[in-house]
PLY file of the C-alpha trace (Angstrom):
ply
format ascii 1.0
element vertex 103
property float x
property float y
property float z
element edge 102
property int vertex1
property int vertex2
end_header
241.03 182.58 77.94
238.87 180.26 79.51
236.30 178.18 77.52
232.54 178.12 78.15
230.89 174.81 79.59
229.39 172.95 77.49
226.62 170.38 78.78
227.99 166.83 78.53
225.58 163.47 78.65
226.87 160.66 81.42
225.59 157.69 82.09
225.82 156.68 85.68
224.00 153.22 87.04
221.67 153.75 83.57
220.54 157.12 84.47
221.01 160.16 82.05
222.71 162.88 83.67
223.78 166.62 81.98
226.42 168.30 83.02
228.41 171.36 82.25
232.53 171.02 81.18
234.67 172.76 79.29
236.67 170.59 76.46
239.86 170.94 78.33
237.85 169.46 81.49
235.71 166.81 79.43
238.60 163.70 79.69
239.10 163.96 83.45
234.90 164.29 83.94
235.08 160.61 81.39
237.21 159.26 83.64
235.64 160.14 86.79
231.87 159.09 85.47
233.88 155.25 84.64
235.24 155.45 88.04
232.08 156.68 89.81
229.86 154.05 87.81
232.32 151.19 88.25
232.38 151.95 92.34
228.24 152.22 92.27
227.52 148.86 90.38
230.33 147.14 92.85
228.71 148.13 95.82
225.39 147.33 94.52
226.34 143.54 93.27
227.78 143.31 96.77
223.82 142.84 97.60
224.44 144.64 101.02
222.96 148.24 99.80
219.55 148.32 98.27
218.60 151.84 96.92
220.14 154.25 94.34
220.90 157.51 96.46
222.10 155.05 99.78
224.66 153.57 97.08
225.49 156.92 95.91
226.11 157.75 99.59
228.24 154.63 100.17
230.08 155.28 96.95
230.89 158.97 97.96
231.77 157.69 101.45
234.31 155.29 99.63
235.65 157.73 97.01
236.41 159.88 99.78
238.15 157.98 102.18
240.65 156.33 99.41
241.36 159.98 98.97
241.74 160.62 102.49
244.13 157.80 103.43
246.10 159.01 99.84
246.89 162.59 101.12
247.44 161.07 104.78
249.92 158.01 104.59
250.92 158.86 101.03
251.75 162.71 102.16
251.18 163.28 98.42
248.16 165.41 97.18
247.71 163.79 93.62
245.77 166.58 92.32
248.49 168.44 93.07
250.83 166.60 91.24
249.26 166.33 88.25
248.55 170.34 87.96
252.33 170.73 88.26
253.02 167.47 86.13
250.87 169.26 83.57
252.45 172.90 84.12
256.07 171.84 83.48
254.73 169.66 80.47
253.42 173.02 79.08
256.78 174.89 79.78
258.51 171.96 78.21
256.87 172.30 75.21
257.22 175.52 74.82
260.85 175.70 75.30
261.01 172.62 72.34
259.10 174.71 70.11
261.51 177.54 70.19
264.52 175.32 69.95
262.83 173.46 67.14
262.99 177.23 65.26
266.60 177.30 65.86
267.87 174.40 63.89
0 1
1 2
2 3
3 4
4 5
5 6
6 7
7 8
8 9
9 10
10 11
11 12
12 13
13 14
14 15
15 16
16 17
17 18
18 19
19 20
20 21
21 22
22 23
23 24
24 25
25 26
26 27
27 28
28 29
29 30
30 31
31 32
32 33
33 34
34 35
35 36
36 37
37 38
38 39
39 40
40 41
41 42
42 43
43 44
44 45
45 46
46 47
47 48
48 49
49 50
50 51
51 52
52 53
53 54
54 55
55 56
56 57
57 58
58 59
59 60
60 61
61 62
62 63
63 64
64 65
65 66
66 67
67 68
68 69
69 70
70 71
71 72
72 73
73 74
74 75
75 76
76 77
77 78
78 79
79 80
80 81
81 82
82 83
83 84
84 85
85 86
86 87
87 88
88 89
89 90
90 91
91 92
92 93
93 94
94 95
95 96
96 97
97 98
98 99
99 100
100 101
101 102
Protein backbone atom coordinates (compact mmCIF):
# COMPACT_ATOMS: atom_id res chain seq x y z
CA UNK A 1 0.00 0.00 0.00
CA UNK A 2 1.55 3.09 -0.72
CA UNK A 3 1.93 5.86 1.93
CA UNK A 4 0.64 9.43 1.61
CA UNK A 5 3.24 12.40 1.25
CA UNK A 6 3.83 14.10 3.88
CA UNK A 7 5.30 17.79 3.53
CA UNK A 8 8.95 17.79 4.65
CA UNK A 9 11.01 21.25 5.62
CA UNK A 10 14.64 21.57 3.64
CA UNK A 11 16.93 23.94 3.90
CA UNK A 12 18.72 24.71 0.71
CA UNK A 13 21.38 27.88 0.47
CA UNK A 14 19.20 29.22 3.83
CA UNK A 15 15.96 29.18 2.12
CA UNK A 16 12.89 27.22 3.58
CA UNK A 17 11.52 24.95 1.16
CA UNK A 18 8.24 22.31 1.69
CA UNK A 19 8.03 19.46 0.04
CA UNK A 20 5.92 16.38 -0.19
CA UNK A 21 7.62 12.56 0.65
CA UNK A 22 6.51 9.64 1.83
CA UNK A 23 8.60 8.12 5.00
CA UNK A 24 9.97 5.40 2.89
CA UNK A 25 11.20 8.32 0.41
CA UNK A 26 12.24 10.89 3.25
CA UNK A 27 16.22 9.44 3.65
CA UNK A 28 17.03 9.52 -0.06
CA UNK A 29 15.18 13.32 -0.32
CA UNK A 30 17.95 14.08 3.11
CA UNK A 31 20.50 13.00 1.17
CA UNK A 32 19.80 14.66 -1.99
CA UNK A 33 18.93 18.26 -0.16
CA UNK A 34 22.96 17.69 1.54
CA UNK A 35 24.09 16.95 -1.87
CA UNK A 36 22.14 19.69 -3.69
CA UNK A 37 23.14 22.34 -0.89
CA UNK A 38 26.77 21.21 -0.70
CA UNK A 39 27.03 21.58 -4.84
CA UNK A 40 25.13 25.25 -4.56
CA UNK A 41 27.41 26.82 -1.77
CA UNK A 42 30.61 25.30 -3.87
CA UNK A 43 29.75 26.93 -6.88
CA UNK A 44 28.85 30.03 -5.18
CA UNK A 45 32.32 30.35 -3.01
CA UNK A 46 33.89 29.71 -6.41
CA UNK A 47 32.91 33.65 -6.80
CA UNK A 48 32.33 33.00 -10.62
CA UNK A 49 28.26 32.82 -10.33
CA UNK A 50 26.49 35.66 -8.64
CA UNK A 51 22.68 35.01 -8.25
CA UNK A 52 20.57 32.28 -6.54
CA UNK A 53 18.44 30.75 -9.52
CA UNK A 54 21.86 31.12 -12.11
CA UNK A 55 23.59 28.86 -9.30
CA UNK A 56 20.67 26.67 -9.15
CA UNK A 57 21.01 26.43 -12.95
CA UNK A 58 24.76 25.73 -12.80
CA UNK A 59 24.19 23.26 -10.01
CA UNK A 60 21.46 21.34 -12.05
CA UNK A 61 23.73 21.59 -15.11
CA UNK A 62 26.47 19.84 -12.88
CA UNK A 63 24.25 17.27 -11.13
CA UNK A 64 23.26 16.26 -14.43
CA UNK A 65 26.18 15.77 -16.33
CA UNK A 66 28.01 13.62 -13.40
CA UNK A 67 24.95 11.56 -14.03
CA UNK A 68 25.33 11.58 -17.60
CA UNK A 69 29.00 10.58 -17.90
CA UNK A 70 27.90 7.73 -14.91
CA UNK A 71 25.31 5.91 -17.18
CA UNK A 72 27.71 6.59 -20.32
CA UNK A 73 31.37 5.41 -19.47
CA UNK A 74 30.21 3.58 -16.36
CA UNK A 75 27.37 1.59 -18.55
CA UNK A 76 25.81 1.28 -15.08
CA UNK A 77 22.43 3.04 -14.26
CA UNK A 78 22.89 3.44 -10.37
CA UNK A 79 19.34 3.98 -9.76
CA UNK A 80 18.94 0.93 -11.17
CA UNK A 81 21.10 -0.85 -9.07
CA UNK A 82 20.04 0.18 -6.02
CA UNK A 83 16.13 -0.69 -6.79
CA UNK A 84 17.35 -4.24 -7.44
CA UNK A 85 20.04 -4.04 -4.57
CA UNK A 86 17.02 -3.17 -2.45
CA UNK A 87 14.54 -5.85 -4.08
CA UNK A 88 16.78 -8.89 -3.43
CA UNK A 89 17.51 -7.37 0.15
CA UNK A 90 13.68 -7.64 0.66
CA UNK A 91 13.52 -11.28 -0.76
CA UNK A 92 16.46 -12.06 1.43
CA UNK A 93 14.83 -11.19 4.33
CA UNK A 94 12.02 -12.76 3.80
CA UNK A 95 13.41 -16.06 3.03
CA UNK A 96 15.55 -15.59 6.71
CA UNK A 97 12.42 -14.99 8.41
CA UNK A 98 10.89 -18.22 7.39
CA UNK A 99 14.01 -20.19 8.01
CA UNK A 100 14.36 -18.45 11.34
CA UNK A 101 10.64 -20.29 12.10
CA UNK A 102 12.16 -23.52 11.26
CA UNK A 103 14.80 -23.96 13.85
Amino acid sequence: MTQEPKPLDVNIMGREFKVACTDEERADLVRAVEYLDQKMREIRDAGKVVGIERIAIMAALNISHELLRTKVTGGVDLGEVKRRIGTMQASIDAAMKTQDQLF
